[in-house]
C-alpha positions in Angstrom: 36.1 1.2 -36.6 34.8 1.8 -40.3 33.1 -0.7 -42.2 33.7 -1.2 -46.2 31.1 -0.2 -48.1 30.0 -3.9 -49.2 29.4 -4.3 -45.1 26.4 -6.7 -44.7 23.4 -5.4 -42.6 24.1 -6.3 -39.2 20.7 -6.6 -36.6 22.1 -7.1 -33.0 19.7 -7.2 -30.0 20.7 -6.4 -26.5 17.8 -7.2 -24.4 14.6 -8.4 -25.2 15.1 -11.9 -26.1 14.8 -15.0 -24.1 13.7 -12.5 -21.3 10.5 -9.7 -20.7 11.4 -6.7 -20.8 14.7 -4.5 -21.2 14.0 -4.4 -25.0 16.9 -2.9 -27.0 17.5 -3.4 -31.0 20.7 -2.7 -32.4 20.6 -2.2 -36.3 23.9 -1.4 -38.3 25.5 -0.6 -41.9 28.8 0.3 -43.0 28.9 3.3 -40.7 25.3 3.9 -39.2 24.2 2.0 -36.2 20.4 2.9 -35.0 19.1 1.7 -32.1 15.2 0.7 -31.4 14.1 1.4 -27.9 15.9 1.3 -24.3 13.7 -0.4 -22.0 14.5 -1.6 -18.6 14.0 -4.8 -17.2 12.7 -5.7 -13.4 14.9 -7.6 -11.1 14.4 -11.7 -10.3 13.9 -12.8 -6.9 17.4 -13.6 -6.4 18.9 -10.5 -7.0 18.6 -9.1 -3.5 18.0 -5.6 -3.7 18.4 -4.7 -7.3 15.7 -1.8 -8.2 16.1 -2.3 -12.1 18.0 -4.2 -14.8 18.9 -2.5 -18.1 21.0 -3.5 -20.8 24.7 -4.2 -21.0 25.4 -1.0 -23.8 29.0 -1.5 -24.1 28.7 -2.0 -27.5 26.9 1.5 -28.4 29.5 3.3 -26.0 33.1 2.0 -28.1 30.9 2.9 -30.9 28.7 6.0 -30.2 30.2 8.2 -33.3 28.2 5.8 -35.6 24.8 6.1 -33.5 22.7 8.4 -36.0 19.8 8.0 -33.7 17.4 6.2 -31.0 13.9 5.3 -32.2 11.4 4.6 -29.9 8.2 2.5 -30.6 5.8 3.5 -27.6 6.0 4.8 -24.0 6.2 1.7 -22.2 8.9 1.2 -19.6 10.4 -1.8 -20.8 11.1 0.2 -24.0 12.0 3.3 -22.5 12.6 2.9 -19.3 16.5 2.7 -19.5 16.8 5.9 -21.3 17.7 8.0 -18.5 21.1 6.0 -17.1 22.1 5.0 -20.8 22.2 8.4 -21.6 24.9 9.0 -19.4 27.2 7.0 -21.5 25.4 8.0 -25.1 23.9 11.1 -26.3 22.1 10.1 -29.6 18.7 12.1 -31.0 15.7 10.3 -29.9 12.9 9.7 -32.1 9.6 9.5 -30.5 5.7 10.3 -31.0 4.3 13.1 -28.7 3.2 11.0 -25.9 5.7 9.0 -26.1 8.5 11.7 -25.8 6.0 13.6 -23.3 6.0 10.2 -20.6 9.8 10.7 -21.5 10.2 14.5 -20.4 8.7 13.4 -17.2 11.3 10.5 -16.5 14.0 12.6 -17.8 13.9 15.4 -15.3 14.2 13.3 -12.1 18.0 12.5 -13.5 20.7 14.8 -13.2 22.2 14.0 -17.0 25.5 15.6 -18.4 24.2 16.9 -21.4 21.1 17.8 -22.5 18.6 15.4 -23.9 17.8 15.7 -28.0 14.1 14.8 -28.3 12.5 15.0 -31.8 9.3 14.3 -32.1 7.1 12.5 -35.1 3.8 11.3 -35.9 2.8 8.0 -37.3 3.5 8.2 -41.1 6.7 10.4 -40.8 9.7 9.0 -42.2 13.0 10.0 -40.8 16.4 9.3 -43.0 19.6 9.1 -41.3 23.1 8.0 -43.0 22.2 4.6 -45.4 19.0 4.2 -43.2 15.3 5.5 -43.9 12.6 5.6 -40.7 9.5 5.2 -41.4 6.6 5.0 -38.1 3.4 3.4 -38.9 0.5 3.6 -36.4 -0.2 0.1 -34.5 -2.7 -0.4 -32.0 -1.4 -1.6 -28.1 -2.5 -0.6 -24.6 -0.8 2.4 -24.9 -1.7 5.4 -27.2 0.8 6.6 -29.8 2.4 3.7 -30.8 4.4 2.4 -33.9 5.9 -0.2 -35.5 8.9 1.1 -37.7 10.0 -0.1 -41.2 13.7 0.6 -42.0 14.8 1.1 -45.4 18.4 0.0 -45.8 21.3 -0.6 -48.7 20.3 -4.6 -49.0 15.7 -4.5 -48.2 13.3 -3.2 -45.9 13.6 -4.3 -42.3 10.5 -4.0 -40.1 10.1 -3.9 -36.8 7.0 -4.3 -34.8 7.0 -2.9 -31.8 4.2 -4.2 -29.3 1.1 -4.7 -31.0 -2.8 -6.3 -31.5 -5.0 -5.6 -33.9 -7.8 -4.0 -32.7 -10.5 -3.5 -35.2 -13.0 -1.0 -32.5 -10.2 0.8 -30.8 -10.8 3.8 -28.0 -9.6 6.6 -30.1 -11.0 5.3 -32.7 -7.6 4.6 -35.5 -7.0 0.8 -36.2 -3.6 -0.7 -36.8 -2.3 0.7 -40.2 -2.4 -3.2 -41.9 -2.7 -1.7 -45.6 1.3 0.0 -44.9 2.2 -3.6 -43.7 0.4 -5.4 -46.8 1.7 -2.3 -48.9 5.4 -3.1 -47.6 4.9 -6.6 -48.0 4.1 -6.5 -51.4 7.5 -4.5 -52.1 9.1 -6.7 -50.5 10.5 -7.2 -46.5 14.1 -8.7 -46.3 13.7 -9.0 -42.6 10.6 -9.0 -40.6 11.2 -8.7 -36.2 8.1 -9.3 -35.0 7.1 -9.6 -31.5 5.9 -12.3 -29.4 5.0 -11.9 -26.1 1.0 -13.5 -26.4 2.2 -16.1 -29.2 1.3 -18.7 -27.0 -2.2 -17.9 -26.6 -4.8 -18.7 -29.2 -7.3 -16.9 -31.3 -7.8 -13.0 -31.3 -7.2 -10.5 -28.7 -10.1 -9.2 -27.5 -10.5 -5.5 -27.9 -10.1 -2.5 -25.2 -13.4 -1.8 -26.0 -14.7 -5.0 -24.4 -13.2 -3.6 -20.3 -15.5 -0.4 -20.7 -18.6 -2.9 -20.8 -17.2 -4.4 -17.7 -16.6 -1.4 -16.3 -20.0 -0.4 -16.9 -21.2 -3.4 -15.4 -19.4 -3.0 -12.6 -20.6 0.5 -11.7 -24.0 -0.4 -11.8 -23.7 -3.5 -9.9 -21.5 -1.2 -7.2 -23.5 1.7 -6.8 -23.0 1.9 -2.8 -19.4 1.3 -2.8 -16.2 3.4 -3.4 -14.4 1.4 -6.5 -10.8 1.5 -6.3 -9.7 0.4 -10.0 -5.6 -0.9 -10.2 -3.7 -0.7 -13.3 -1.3 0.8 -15.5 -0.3 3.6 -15.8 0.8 3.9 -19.0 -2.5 2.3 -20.2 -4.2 5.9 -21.4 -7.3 4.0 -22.9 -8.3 2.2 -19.7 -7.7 5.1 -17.8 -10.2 7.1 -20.1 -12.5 4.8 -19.8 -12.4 4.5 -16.2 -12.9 8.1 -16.1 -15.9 7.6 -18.5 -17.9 5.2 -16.5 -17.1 7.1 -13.2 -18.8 10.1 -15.4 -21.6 8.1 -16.5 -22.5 7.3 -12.9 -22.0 10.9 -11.0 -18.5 10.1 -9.7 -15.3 11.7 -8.9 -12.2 10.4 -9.6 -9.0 10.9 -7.7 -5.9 9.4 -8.9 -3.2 8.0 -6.9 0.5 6.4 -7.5 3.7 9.2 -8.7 3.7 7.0 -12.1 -0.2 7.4 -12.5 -0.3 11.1 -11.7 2.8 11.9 -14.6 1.6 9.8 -17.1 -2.5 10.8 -17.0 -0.4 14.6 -16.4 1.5 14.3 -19.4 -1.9 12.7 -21.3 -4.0 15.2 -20.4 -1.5 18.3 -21.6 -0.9 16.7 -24.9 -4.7 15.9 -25.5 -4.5 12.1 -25.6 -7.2 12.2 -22.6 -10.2 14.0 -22.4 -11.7 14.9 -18.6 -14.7 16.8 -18.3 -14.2 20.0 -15.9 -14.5 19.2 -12.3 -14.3 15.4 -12.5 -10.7 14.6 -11.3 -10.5 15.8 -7.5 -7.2 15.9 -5.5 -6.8 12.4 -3.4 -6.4 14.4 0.3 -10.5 15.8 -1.0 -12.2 12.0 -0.7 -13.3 12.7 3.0 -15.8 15.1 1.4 -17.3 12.2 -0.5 -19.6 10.0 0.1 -18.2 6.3 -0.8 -20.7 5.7 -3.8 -19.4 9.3 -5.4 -15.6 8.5 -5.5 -13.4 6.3 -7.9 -10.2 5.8 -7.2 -7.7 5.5 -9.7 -4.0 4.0 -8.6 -1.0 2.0 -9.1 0.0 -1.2 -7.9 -1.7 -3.6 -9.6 1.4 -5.6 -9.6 1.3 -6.0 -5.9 4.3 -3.6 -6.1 5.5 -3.0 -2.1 6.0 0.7 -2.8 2.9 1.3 -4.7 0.0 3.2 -3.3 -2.7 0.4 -3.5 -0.2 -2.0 -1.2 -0.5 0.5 1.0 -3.8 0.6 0.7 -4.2 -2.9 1.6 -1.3 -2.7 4.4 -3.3 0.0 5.8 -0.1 2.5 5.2 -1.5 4.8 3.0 -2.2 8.7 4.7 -5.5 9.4 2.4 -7.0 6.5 1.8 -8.3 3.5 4.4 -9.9 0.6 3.2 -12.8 -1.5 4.5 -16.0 -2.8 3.8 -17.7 0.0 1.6 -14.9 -0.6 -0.8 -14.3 -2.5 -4.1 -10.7 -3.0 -5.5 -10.6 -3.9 -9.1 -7.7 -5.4 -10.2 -7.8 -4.3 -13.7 -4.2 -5.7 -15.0 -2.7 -9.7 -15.9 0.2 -10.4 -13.5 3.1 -10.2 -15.1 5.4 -13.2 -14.8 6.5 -13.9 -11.3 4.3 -11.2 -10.1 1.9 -13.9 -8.8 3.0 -14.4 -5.2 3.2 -10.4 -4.7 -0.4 -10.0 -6.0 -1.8 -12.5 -4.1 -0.7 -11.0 -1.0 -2.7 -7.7 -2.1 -5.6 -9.8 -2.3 -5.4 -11.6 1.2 -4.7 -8.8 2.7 -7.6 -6.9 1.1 -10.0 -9.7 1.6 -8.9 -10.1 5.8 -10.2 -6.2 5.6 -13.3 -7.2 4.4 -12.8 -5.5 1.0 -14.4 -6.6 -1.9 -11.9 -8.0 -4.7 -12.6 -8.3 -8.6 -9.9 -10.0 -10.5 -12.3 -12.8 -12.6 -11.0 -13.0 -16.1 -14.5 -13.6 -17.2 -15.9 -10.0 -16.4 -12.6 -8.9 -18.8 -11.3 -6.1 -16.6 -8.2 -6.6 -18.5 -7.3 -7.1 -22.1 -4.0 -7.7 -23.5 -2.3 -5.1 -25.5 -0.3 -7.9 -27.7 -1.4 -9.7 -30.5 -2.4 -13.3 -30.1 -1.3 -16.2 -32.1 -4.0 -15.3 -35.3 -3.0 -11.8 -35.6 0.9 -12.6 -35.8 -0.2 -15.1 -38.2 -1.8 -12.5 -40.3 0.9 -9.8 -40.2 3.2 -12.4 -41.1 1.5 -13.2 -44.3 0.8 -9.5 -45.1 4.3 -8.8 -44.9 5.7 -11.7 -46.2 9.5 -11.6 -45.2 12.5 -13.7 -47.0 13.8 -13.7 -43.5 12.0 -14.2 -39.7 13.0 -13.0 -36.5 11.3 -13.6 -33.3 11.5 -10.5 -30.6 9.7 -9.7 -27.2 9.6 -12.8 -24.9 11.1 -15.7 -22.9 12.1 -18.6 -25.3 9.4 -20.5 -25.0 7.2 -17.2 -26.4 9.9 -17.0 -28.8 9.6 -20.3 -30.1 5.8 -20.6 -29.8 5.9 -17.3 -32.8 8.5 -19.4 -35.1 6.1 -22.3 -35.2 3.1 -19.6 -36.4 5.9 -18.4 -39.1 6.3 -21.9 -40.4 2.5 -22.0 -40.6 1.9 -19.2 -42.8 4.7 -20.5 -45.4 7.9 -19.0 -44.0 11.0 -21.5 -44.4 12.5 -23.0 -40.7 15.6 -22.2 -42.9 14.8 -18.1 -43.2 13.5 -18.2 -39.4 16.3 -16.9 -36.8 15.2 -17.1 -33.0 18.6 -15.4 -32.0 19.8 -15.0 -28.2 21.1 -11.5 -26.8 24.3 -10.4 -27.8 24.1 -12.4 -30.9 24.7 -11.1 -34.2 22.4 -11.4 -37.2 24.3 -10.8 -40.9 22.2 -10.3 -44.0 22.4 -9.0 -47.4 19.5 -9.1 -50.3 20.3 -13.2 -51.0 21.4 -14.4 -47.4 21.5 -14.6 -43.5 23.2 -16.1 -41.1 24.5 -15.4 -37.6 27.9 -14.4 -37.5 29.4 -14.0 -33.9 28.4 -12.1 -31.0 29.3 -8.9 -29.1 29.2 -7.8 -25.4 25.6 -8.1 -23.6 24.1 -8.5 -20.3 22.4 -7.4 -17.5 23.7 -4.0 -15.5 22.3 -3.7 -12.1 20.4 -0.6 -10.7 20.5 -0.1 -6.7 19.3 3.0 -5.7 21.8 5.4 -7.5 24.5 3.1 -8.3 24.5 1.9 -12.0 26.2 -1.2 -12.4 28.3 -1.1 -8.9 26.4 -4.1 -8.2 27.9 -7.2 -9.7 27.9 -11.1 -9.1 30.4 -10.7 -6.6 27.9 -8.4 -4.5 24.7 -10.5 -5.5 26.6 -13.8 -3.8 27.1 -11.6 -0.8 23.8 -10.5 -0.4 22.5 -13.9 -0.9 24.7 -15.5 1.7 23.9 -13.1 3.8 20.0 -13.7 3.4 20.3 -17.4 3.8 23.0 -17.9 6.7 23.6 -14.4 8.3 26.4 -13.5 9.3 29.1 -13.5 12.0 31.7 -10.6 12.9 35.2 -11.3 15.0 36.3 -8.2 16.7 39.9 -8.9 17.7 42.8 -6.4 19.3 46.3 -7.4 18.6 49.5 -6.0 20.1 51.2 -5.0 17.1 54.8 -5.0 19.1 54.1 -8.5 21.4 52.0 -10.2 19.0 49.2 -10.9 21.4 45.6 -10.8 21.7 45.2 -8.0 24.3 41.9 -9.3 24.9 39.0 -11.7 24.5 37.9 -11.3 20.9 34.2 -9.9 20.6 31.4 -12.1 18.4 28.3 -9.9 17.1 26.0 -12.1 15.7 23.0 -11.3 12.8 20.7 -13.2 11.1 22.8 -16.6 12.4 21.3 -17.0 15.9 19.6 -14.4 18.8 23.0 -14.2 21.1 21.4 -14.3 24.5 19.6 -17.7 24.0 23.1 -19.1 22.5 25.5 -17.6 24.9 27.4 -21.4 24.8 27.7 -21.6 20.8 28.8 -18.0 21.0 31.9 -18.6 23.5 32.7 -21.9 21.9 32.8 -19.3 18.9 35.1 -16.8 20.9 37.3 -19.5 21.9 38.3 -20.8 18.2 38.2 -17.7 16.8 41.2 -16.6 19.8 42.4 -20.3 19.3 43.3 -19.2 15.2 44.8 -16.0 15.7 47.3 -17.1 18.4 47.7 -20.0 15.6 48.5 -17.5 12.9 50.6 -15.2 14.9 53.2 -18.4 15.7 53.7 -18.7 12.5 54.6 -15.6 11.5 57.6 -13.4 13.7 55.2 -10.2 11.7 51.3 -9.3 11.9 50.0 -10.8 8.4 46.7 -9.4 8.6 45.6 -10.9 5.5 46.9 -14.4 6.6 44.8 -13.6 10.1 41.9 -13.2 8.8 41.9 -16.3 6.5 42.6 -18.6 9.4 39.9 -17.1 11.2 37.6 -17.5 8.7 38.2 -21.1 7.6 38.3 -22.4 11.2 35.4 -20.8 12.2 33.4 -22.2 9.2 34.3 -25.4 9.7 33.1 -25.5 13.2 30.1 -23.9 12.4 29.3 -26.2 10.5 30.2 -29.2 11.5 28.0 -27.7 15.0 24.8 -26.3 13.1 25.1 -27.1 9.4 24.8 -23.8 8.4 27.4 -21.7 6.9 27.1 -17.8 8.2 29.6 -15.5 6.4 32.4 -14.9 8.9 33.9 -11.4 9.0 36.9 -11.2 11.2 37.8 -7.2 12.4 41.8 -6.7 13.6 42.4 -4.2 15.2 45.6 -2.7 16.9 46.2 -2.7 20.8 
């Protein structure tokens, strides 16, 4: 529906807050909406199943003739990963830098999509204007390359955006975070500054990417009589190129290992973001020509992921590469948040095989790509907002970066930690939140989107704690008796031959309820069956073992 001219800005986001991942800004004006990002989320442990969670884009669909365009910030997969199923509901230009939109290419073409994808690609410094709005991409360092934070012009002040970011003053390829834009902006003026949070919790200054390829180094030499198998991610270009660099440095091949490893360094490669000397990278099925000592391996998993090629490693599943005592695994990632338990059982499992393990912090295999609490400070100051929001993190991250707000002189007043769904209203003088609109989480299983609901989830968790018990039953439609003893399959509640008693005293009140419900009733009710089946049975069961299987009663006719 149209909005009058004198519409107040309205900033909406639908994932990303009080949660990691599944990032998604919503950003509208009279009648322009943008959107920043379209990232997907990963599942908790209770949602039995689930591949993926992206967000709940209702909204954008009932009003996809004011979407003027998507915007991404960087290539990551909780900011574009939800791209390909959202685009079967909205078909807006997406804005992107090259490796950004070239990691997207790659993900787009394993969907079948209805329309054809509109991919525009820009550069840090490019300024896009759509409707009332103006785009501008300014180059911010993170632990991927080709990554932005975006400043929105609009009818009532300057809106920025961060993106992930750090500032990192001795970066791999060499270009620092753009800080004069952000002190240039600031000095304008910002009406609204979203900044993110993820690392506002921890203290000081990140260390820079620089400081793993001195571990690395470190490692190599220490290492010279072992195979290294390095884990991390994928989309971390930098590491990779400086795993490839050390492995250089000290004579080795490197084969790479992991589908999203070997489309992302693919994809880096092409659009020159990665530089491999000729005859370095060797194909993964060529390391029995090698010698330990000569090979790295580069792969995937070091989230203890149970599909991922180094879990297979460790499980001893993978077809070209075995693990054992003349290898080293470096674990060159942080867990991410309730990651721990799968990681760990990588490590035991790698450790029983008598591989060696490196995951101490203090050799700094891994650096974060997000800012600590000293660098938000800064950008804060340089930008100096009338108005604070907090973006990118569980509440507690989101909370921890209001606090570093207030510290650098930003009102509690003019500081909005907001919640999904919820809308933010300003115009030059005010803000305020004003309402909400439809958000949530929307369930990927496989290659059903959203067919998956709370309804489904209970099942599958009943299922997973109790088991379940089926009631085969024939009926005589015309006599309205059971023509025979009813049949109990039992699975996941208890092993039927070791419990034939329980299982007959199970036959017996299941045949027990449905000659009760067929008394009743002079016609078959099968509905009305079934119920009484159900709710003896589960009574009985338990009151007899205290556990409550689901109970699926079958009726068929005689």
């Amino acid at each position: 529906m149209p909005k009058k001219e004198n519409s107040k800005l309205r900033v909406i986001s639908l994932g990303g807050l009080g949660e990691i991942g599944k990032n998604l800004t919503v950003i509208e004006y009279a009648n322009d909406i943008i959107i920043i990002d379209c990232g997907l989320g990963f599942p908790d442990e209770d949602m039995l199943g689930i591949d993926l969670v992206i967000p709940d884009v209702t909204y954008l669909e009932e009003n996809r003739d004011r979407i003027r365009g998507l915007f991404l910030t960087h290539g990551h997969e909780d900011h574009i990963g939800a791209i390909p199923y959202v685009l079967r509901q909205i078909n807006p230009p997406i804005y992107g830098t090259r490796l950004t939109l070239g990691i997207l290419k790659n993900k787009l073409a394993e969907h079948a999509l209805p329309s054809k994808p509109d991919l525009r690609c820009v550069e840090a410094g490019d300024t896009v204007k759509l409707g009332t709005f103006s785009i501008e991409f300014i180059h911010v360092n993170h632990s991927i390359a080709d990554a932005c934070a975006l400043a929105i012009g609009t009818p009532v002040g300057t809106v920025i955006h961060s993106g992930d970011l750090k500032i990192d003053v001795t970066p791999i390829d060499g270009e620092m975070i753009d800080l004069t834009r952000f002190g240039e902006l600031g000095k304008r003026g910002v009406l609204l500054f979203m900044c993110e949070s993820t690392n506002a919790e921890r203290q000081g200054h990140s260390p820079s990417e620089k400081s793993v390829g001195r571990s690395l180094e470190y490692i190599f030499t220490l290492n010279s009589n072992k195979r290294i198998i390095i884990a991390t991610f994928s989309s971390n270009v930098h590491r990779v190129q400086q795993i490839i660099d050390a492995s250089v440095r000290h004579s080795r091949k490197v084969a790479i290992t992991g589908r999203s490893m070997l489309n992302i360094v693919g994809a880096a490669v092409e659009l020159g973001y990665m530089k491999v000397p000729d005859g370095v990278l060797i194909d993964v099925n060529e390391l029995r020509r090698y010698k330990p000592e000569e090979v790295t391996v580069i792969t995937t998993g070091s989230q203890g992921e149970p599909m991922s090629a180094l879990y297979r490693m460790a499980t001893g599943d993978h077809s070209q590469v075995t693990l054992g005592a003349n290898d080293l695994v470096v674990l060159s990632s942080s867990p991410i948040p309730g990651n721990e338990k799968l990681i760990g059982r990588i490590i035991n499992e790698l450790i029983k095989n008598g591989v060696g393990v490196v995951r101490d912090p203090s050799l700094e295999v891994h650096v974060s790509g997000h800012a600590y609490s000293d660098e938000l400070k800064l950008l804060t100051a340089l930008v100096k907002p009338k108005f604070f929001m907090p973006i990118h993190g569980e509440q507690r991250h989101l909370a921890a970066n209001r606090e570093l707000a207030i510290e650098v002189g930003i009102p509690s007043n003019k500081i909005f930690v907001s919640e999904v769904g919820k809308v933010l209203e300003l115009d030059r003088r005010s803000a305020r939140f004003a309402g909400s609109v439809q958000s949530g989480n929307v369930l990927v299983d496989g290659y059903g989107v959203g067919d998956v609901g709370n309804i489904v989830l209970n099942d599958r968790r009943h299922l997973s704690q109790d088991g379940l018990i089926v009631v085969v039953a024939s009926v005589d439609s015309f006599s309205g008796f059971i023509t025979s003893p009813p049949e109990i399959v039992s699975r996941g509640f208890v092993y039927v031959r070791e419990n034939e008693e329980l299982i007959e005293e199970i036959r017996q009140i299941a045949a027990d309820s449905i000659e009760k419900a067929l008394k009743r009733s002079r016609r078959i009710d099968r509905a009305d069956l079934k119920n009484t089946v159900k709710d003896d049975l589960s009574k009985y069961l338990y009151a007899r073992t205290k556990r409550k299987p689901m109970v699926l009663p079958v009726i068929i006719d005689a």
